[in-house]
C-alpha positions as CSV (number, residue, x, y, z in Angstrom):
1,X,0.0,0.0,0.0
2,X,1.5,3.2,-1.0
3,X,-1.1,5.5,-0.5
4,X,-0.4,8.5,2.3
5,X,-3.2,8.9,5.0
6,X,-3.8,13.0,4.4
7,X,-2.5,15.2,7.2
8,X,-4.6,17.9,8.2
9,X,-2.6,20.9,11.0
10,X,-5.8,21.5,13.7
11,X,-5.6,24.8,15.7
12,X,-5.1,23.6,19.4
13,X,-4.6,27.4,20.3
14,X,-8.7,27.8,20.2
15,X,-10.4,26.4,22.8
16,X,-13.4,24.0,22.5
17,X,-16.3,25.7,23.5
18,X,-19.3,23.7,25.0
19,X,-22.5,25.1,25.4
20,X,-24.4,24.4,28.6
21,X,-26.2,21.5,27.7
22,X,-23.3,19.3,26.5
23,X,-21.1,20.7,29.8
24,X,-23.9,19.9,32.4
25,X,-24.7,21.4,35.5
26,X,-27.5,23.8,35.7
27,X,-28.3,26.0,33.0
28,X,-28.4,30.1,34.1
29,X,-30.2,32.4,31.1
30,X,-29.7,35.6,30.8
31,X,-32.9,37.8,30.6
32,X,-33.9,39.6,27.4
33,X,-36.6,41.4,26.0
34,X,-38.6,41.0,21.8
35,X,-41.4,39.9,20.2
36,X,-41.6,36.4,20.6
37,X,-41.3,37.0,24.4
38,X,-44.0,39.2,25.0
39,X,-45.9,36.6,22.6
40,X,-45.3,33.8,25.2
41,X,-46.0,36.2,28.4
42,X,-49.3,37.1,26.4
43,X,-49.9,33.5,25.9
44,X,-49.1,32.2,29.2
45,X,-50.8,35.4,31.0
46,X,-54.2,34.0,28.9
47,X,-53.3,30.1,30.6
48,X,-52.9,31.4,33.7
49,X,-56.4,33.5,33.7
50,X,-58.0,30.3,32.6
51,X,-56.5,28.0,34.9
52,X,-56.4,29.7,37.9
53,X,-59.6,31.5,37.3
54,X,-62.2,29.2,35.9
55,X,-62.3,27.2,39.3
56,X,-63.5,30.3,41.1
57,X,-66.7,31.1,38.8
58,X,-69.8,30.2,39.7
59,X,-72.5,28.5,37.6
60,X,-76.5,28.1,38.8
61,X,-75.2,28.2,42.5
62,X,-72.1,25.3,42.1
63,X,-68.6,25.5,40.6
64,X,-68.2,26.3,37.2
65,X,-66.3,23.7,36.2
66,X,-65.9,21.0,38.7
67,X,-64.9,16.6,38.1
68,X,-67.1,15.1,41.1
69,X,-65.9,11.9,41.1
70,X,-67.4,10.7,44.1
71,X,-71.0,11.2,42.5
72,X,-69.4,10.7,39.2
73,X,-70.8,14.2,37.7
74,X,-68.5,16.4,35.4
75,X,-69.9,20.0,35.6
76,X,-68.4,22.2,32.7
77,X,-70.2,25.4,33.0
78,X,-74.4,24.8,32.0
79,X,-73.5,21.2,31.2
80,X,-73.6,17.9,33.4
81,X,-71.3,14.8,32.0
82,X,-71.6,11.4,33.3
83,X,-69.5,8.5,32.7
84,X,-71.9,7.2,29.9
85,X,-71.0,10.5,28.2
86,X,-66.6,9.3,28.1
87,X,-66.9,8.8,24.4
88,X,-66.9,12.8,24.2
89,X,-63.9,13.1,26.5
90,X,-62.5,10.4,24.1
91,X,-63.1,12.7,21.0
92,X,-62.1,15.9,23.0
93,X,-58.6,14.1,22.9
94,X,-58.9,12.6,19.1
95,X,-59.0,16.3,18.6
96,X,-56.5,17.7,20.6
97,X,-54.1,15.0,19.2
98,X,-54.8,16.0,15.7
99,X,-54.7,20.1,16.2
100,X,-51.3,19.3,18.0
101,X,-50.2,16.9,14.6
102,X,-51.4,19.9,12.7
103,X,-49.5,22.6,14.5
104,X,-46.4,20.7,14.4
105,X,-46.4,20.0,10.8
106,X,-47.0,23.8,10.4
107,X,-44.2,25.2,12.8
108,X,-42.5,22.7,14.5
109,X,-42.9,22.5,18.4
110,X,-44.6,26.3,19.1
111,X,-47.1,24.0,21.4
112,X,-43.6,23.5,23.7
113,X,-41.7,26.7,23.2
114,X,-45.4,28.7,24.0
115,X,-48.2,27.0,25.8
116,X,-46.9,23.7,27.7
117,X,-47.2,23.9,31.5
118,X,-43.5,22.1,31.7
119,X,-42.5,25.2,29.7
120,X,-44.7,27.8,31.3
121,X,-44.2,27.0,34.5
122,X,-40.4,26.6,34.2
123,X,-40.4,30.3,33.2
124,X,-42.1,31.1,35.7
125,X,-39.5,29.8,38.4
126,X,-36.5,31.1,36.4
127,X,-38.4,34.3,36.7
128,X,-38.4,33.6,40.4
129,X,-34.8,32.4,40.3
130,X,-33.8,36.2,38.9
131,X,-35.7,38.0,41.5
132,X,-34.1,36.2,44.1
133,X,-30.4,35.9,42.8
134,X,-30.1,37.8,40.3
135,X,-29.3,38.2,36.3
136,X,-27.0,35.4,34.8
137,X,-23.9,36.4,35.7
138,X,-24.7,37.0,39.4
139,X,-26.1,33.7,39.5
140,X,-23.2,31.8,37.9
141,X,-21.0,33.6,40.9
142,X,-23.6,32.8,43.5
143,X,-23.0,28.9,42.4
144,X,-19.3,29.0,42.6
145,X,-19.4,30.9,45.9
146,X,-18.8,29.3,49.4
147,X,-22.4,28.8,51.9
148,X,-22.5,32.4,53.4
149,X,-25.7,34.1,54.8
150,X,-26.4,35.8,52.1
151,X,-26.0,32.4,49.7
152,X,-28.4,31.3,52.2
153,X,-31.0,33.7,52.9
154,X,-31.3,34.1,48.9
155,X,-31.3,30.2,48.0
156,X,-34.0,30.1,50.6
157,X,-36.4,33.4,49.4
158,X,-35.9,31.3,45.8
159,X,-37.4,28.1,47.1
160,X,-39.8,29.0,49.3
161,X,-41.3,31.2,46.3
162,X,-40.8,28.2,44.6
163,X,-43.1,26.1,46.9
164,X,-45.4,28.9,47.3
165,X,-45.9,28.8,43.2
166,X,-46.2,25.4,43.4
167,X,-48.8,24.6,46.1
168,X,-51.2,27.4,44.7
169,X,-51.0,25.7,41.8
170,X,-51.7,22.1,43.0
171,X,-54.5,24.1,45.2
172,X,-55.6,25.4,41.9
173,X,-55.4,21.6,39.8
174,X,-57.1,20.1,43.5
175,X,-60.2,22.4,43.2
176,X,-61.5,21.0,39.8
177,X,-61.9,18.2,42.0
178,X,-63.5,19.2,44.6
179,X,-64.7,22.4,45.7
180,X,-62.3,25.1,45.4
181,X,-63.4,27.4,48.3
182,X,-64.0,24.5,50.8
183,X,-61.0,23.2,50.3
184,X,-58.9,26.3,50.2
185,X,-61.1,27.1,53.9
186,X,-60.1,23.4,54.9
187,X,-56.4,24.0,54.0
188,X,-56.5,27.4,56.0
189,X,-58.3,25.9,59.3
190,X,-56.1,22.6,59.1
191,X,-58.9,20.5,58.4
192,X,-58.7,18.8,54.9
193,X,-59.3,15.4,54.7
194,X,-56.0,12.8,54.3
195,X,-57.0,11.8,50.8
196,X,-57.5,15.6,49.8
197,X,-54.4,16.5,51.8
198,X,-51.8,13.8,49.7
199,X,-53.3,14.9,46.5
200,X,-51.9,18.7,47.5
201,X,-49.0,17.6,48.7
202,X,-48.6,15.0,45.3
203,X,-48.8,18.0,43.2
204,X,-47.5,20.9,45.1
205,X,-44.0,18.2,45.2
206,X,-44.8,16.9,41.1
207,X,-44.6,21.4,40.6
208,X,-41.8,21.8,42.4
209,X,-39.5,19.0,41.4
210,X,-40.1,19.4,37.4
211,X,-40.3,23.5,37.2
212,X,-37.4,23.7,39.6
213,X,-34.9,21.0,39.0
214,X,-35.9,18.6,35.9
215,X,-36.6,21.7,33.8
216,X,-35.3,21.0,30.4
217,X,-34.7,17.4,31.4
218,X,-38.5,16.6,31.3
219,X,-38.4,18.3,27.5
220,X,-35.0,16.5,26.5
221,X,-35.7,13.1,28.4
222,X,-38.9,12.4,29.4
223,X,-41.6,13.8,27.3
224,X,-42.9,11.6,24.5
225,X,-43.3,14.2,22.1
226,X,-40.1,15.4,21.4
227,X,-38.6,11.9,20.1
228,X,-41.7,11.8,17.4
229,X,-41.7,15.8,16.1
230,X,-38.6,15.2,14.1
231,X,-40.7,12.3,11.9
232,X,-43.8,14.9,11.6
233,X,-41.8,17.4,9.7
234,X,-41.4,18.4,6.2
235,X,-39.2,20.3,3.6
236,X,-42.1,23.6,4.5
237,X,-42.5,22.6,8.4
238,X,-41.5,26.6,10.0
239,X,-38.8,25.8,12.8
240,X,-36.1,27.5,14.3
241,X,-33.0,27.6,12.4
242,X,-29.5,29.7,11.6
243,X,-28.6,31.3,8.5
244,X,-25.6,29.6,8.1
245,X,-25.1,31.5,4.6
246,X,-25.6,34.8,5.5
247,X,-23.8,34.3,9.1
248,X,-20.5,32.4,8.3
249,X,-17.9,33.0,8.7
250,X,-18.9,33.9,12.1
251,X,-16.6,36.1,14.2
252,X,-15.8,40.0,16.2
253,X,-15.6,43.0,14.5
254,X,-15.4,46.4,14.9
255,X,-18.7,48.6,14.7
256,X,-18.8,49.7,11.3
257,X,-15.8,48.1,9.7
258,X,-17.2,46.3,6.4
259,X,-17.2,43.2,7.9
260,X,-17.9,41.9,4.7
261,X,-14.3,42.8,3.3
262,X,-12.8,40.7,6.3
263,X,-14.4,37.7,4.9
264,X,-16.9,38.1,7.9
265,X,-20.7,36.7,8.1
266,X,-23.4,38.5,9.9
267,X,-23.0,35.8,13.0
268,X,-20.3,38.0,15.6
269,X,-20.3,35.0,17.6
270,X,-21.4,36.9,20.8
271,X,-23.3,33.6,21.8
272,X,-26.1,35.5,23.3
273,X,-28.8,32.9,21.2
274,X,-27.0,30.1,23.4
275,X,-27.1,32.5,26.5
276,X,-31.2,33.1,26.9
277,X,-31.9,29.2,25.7
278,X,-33.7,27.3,28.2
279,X,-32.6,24.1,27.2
280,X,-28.7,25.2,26.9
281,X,-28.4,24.4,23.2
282,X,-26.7,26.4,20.0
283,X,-29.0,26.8,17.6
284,X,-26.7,27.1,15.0
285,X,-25.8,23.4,15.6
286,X,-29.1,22.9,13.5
287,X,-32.2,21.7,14.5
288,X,-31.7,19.6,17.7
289,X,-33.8,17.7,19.9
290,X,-33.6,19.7,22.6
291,X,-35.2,22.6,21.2
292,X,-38.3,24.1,22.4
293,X,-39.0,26.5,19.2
294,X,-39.5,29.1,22.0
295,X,-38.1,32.0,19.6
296,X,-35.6,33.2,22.6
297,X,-32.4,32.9,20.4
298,X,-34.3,35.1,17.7
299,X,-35.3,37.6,20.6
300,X,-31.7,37.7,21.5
301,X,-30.2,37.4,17.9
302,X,-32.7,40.3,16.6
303,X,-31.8,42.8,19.9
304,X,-27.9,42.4,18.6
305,X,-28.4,43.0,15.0
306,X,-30.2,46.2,15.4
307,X,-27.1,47.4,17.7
308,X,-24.7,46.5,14.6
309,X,-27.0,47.9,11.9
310,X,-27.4,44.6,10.2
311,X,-31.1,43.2,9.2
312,X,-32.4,40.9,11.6
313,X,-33.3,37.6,10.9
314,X,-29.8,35.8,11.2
315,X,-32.2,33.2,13.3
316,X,-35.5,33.3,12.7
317,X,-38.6,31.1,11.9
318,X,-37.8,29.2,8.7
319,X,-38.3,26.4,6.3
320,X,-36.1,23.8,5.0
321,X,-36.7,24.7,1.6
322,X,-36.6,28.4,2.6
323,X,-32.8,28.5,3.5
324,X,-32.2,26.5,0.5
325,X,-33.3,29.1,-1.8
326,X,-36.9,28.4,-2.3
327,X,-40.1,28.8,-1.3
328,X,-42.2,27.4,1.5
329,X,-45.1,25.6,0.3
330,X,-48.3,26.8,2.6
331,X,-50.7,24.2,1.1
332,X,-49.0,20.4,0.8
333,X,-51.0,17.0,1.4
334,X,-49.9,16.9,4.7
335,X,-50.9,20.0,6.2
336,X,-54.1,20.1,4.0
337,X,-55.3,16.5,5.5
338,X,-54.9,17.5,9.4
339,X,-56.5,20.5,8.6
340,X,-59.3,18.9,7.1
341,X,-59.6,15.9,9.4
342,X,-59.6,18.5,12.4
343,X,-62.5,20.4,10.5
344,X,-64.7,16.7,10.0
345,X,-63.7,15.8,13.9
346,X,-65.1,19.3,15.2
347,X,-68.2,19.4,13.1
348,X,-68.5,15.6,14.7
349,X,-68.0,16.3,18.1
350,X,-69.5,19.6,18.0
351,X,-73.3,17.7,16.4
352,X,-72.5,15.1,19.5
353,X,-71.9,17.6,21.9
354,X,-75.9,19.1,20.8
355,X,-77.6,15.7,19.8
356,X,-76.3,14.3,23.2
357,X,-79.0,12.5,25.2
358,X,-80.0,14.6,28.6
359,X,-81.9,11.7,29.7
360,X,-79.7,8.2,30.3
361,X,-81.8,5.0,30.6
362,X,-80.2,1.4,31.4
363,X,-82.3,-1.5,31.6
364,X,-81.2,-4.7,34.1
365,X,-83.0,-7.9,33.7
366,X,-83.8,-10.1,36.4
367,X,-81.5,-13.2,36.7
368,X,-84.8,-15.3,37.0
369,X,-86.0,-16.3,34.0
370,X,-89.5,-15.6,33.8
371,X,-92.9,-16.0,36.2
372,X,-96.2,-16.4,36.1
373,X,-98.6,-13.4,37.5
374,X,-101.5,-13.9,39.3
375,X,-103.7,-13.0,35.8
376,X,-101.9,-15.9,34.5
377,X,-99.6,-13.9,32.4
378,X,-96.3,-14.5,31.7
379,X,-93.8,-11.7,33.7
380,X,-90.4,-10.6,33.5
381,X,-89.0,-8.1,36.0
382,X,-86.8,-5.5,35.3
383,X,-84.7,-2.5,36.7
384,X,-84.9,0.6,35.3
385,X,-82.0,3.1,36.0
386,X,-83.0,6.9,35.0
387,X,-80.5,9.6,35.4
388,X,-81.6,13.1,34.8
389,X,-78.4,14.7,33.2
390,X,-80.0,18.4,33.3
391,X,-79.8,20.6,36.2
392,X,-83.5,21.3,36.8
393,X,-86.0,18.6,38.0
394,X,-87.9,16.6,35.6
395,X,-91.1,14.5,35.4
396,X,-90.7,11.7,33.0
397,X,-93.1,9.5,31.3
398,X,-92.2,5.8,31.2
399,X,-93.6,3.2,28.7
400,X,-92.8,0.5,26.3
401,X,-92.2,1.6,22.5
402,X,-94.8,-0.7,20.6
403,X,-96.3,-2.8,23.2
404,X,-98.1,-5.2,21.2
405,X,-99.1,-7.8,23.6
406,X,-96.7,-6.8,26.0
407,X,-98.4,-4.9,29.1
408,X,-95.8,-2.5,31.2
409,X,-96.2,-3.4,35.7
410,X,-95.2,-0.1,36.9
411,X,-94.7,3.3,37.4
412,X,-95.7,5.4,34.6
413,X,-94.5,9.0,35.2
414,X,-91.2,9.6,37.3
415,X,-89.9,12.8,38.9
416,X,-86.1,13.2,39.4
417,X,-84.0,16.5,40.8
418,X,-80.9,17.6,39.1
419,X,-78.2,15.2,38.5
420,X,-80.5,12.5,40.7
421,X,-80.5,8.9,39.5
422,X,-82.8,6.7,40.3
423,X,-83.5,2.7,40.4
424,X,-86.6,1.7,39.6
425,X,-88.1,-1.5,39.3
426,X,-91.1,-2.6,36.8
427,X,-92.5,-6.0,35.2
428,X,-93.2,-6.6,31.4
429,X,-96.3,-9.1,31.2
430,X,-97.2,-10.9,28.0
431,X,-100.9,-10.5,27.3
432,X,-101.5,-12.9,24.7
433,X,-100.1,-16.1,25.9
434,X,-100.7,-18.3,23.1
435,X,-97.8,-15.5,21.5
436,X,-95.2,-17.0,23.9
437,X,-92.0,-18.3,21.4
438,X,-88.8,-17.9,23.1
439,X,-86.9,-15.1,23.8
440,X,-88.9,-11.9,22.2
441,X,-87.3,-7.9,22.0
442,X,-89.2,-5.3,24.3
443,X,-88.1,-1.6,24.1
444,X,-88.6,0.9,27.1
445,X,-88.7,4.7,26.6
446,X,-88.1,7.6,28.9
447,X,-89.7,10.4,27.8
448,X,-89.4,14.0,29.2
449,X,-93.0,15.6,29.8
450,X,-91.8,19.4,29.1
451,X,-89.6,18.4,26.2
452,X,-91.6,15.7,23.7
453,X,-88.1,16.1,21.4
454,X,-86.0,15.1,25.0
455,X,-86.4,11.2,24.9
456,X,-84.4,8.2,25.1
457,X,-85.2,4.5,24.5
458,X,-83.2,0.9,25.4
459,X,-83.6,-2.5,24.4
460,X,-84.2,-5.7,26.4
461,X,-84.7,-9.1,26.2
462,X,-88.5,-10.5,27.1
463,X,-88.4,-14.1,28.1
464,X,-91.3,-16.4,27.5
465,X,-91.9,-20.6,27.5
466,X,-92.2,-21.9,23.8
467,X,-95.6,-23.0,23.2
């Protein structure tokens, strides 16, 4: 072999420089201002009303919005669900699925960067973390610092904020299930029950633990939805991503030397897009798993070009086919089927949501197979339950759909309270007993007396001896 392995002279003078995430530790940000950011505080201010909020409104004298699984209820507002009603929650999901498929294939992961909890909540307690100890800088210098009492007294204002954020938060989640102003009175008097009490403590501890020390690792490591995004994108999918062509060769340079004539990019290499990241990443690595399309590297990017004079937009929100040269394609196949799928699944759920049933009806038979009455008829008993799914009382008529020579044993009419459900018990006699064959279909139907369009009807089986 007389081929010479090529020799190539490497620059051992420069330093490697790693950026947070590959060095470890904890990952300080520096605090900046733009568009994108007041786009996520408008966003997250919006969650926060809702969230925090919704629990303390008041709807026809109960709680707004309020999960009663001990009477198994689910109060949204003017509507009552039950757990016959779980194919709607089951859709509710479909769509969210779908509209969060849609969104990604449209701009990447905005859902993380602008309206996850993980991420909005992990703002909030770096937010927190600056109040208490400072910008970036003073926080890398509090960490390399020996224990003094000022180390201490401002490590303890941050986590005791930081538990105070976190159990009025788990107070918030706890009062969609079950009261909100009971159990905030409970919590104050010391009286909430144990099973209550864990729950608080389960979340106030879930808050604390994954806003104020998993932070990025719950994007990075645990959450599903960052290992699938990258198969979900396209040539046209909007995502975060460098200039390379206009920014290399990246390097210093004076203030209003043609940095062009040095051979210079736009890209100064000030590392301030690698400063403000939450997750600790250089975004112009490329697009990396760790990233939380957040827009704070353009935020910071955008704030330094302005200073030099240059056009902003070294990092900004772009397509694949975009920073090759061409165009982004709005309307592709992909996009186009979410978009319509999410339409059909609305239209769906939304027809559901208005054709749903507010009278439920099951019908029991009785294990026995059949009796004789003392007309000599041929009787099956049954057990009616009837929930009332409005929230006013209602009188209900009760019959069978198409008697024929079946005879209903019973109540007729039925009055039931709001949300009350009731077990009642009737018999189904066959008239005509020279008609007995087996096994015959009977159908009962609850009807509401102030609504003739508000019925519902069920199915059961009538037995009778073959003749």
């Amino acid at each position: 072999m007389t081929d010479l392995i090529p020799v190539r002279s490497l620059d051992t003078a420069k330093p490697i420089r790693l950026t947070p995430a590959q060095a470890g530790g904890p990952i300080h940000t520096r605090s900046f201002t733009g568009r994108f950011r007041n786009l996520r505080l408008l966003g997250a201010g919006l969650l926060f009303l809702l969230f925090f909020g919704t629990a303390w409104i008041d709807w026809n004298g109960r709680q707004a919005v309020l999960w009663d699984l001990e009477n198994r209820q689910f109060h949204i507002f003017g509507a009552t669900f039950w757990p016959q009603d779980f194919i709607l929650l089951s859709a509710i999901l479909i769509i969210a699925a779908f509209g969060l498929f849609f969104i990604t294939v449209l701009a990447g992961r905005v859902w993380c960067g602008y309206a996850c909890p993980q991420s909005v909540w992990t703002w909030i307690f770096m937010r927190v973390e600056q109040f208490t100890e400072g910008d970036r800088g003073q926080r890398i210098k509090l960490d390399a610092a020996p224990w003094s009492l000022q180390k201490l007294a401002r490590r303890s204002a941050k986590h005791g904020l930081w538990l105070a954020v976190s159990l009025i938060t788990a107070l918030a989640f706890v009062g969609y299930f079950t009261p909100v102003r009971q159990l905030t009175l409970d919590l104050a008097t010391f009286e909430v029950g144990a099973t209550t009490a864990f729950w608080v403590l389960f979340f106030t501890a879930a808050t604390y633990v994954n806003a104020g020390w998993l932070r990025e690792k719950v994007c990075r490591d645990m959450c599903p939805y960052s290992r699938f995004q990258s198969v979900m994108f396209d040539s046209d999918t909007l995502v975060i991503s460098y200039d390379a062509a206009r920014g290399e060769t990246r390097g210093p340079r004076r203030k209003g030397a043609d940095h062009k004539a040095e051979g210079l990019g736009d890209c100064i290499d000030c590392t301030m897009c690698v400063q403000v990241c939450p997750t600790g990443i250089d975004i112009r690595d490329g697009l990396q798993l760790e990233c939380i399309g957040c827009g704070a590297c353009i935020d910071a990017c955008d704030s330094v070009m302005d200073k030099l004079g240059y056009a902003r937009g070294l990092v900004r929100y772009s397509s694949e086919n975009e920073l090759a040269g061409g165009k982004t394609h709005w309307l592709r196949p992909r996009l186009v089927g979410y978009a319509a799928m999410l339409a059909v699944m609305i239209g769906a759920f939304a027809w559901a949501l208005a054709e749903r049933p507010l009278i439920s009806l099951d019908v029991t038979r009785d294990r026995g197979l059949f009796r004789e009455n003392s007309l000599g008829q041929i009787e099956n008993i049954y057990s009616l339950k009837i929930i009332n799914k409005t929230q006013q009382a209602r009188s209900y008529a009760i019959a069978l759909v198409e008697p024929g020579d079946f005879e209903l044993h019973g109540p007729s009419t039925l009055n039931l309270a709001p949300g009350e459900i009731r077990d009642l018990p009737v018999s189904v006699a066959l008239t005509a007993t020279s008609n007995g064959a087996g096994p015959q279909t009977v159908r009962f139907e609850v009807r509401d007396q102030a609504d003739s369009q508000s019925h519902v009807s069920t199915r059961s089986t009538f037995l009778a001896p073959l003749r």
